[in-house]
N, C-alpha and C positions, 0 to 999 in steps of 0.2 A: 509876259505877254499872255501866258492862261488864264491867270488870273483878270486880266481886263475884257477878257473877250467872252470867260465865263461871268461876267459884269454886265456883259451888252448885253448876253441873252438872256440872264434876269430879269432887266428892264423889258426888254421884248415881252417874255411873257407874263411881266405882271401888266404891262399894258394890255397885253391880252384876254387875260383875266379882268381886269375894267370893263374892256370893251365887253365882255360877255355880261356883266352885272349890268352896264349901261344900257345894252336891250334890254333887261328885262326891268330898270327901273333909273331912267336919263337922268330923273333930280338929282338921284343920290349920288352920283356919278358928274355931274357939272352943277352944282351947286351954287358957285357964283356967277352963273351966266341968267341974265333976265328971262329968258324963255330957253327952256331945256328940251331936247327932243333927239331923236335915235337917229337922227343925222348929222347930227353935230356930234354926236359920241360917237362913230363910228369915223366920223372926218380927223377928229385930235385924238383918238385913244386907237385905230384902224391907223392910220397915216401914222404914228409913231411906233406903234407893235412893227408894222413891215419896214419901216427903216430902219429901226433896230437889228430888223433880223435880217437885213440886209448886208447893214455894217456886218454882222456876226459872221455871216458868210463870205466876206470878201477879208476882213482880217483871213479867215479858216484859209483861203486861198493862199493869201500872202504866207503863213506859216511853213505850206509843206513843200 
């Protein structure tokens, strides 16, 4: 179970990590969407970082 929940928060923050490259440049960050902009990366790369780290903390819960 450490192992998957040290897996969640990975993903967390490399979503994290997107989202912060995504402000400072949407293209390279949504690349295949027709029109790219800092709302949209903050909607799929923000919305995934905190469910991520959501899950991570409610696994944390269930453990102890």
């Amino acid at each position: 179970m450490y192992h998957f929940r040290l897996l969640i928060l990975l993903i967390s923050l490399t979503a994290f990590l997107f989202l912060i490259i995504g402000l400072f440049k949407p293209w390279l960050m949504l690349w295949w969407e027709d029109v790219q902009n800092r709302k949209k990366v903050i909607n799929l790369y923000g919305g995934a970082a905190l469910l991520f780290y959501v899950i991570y903390l409610l696994l944390g819960i269930g453990i102890k």
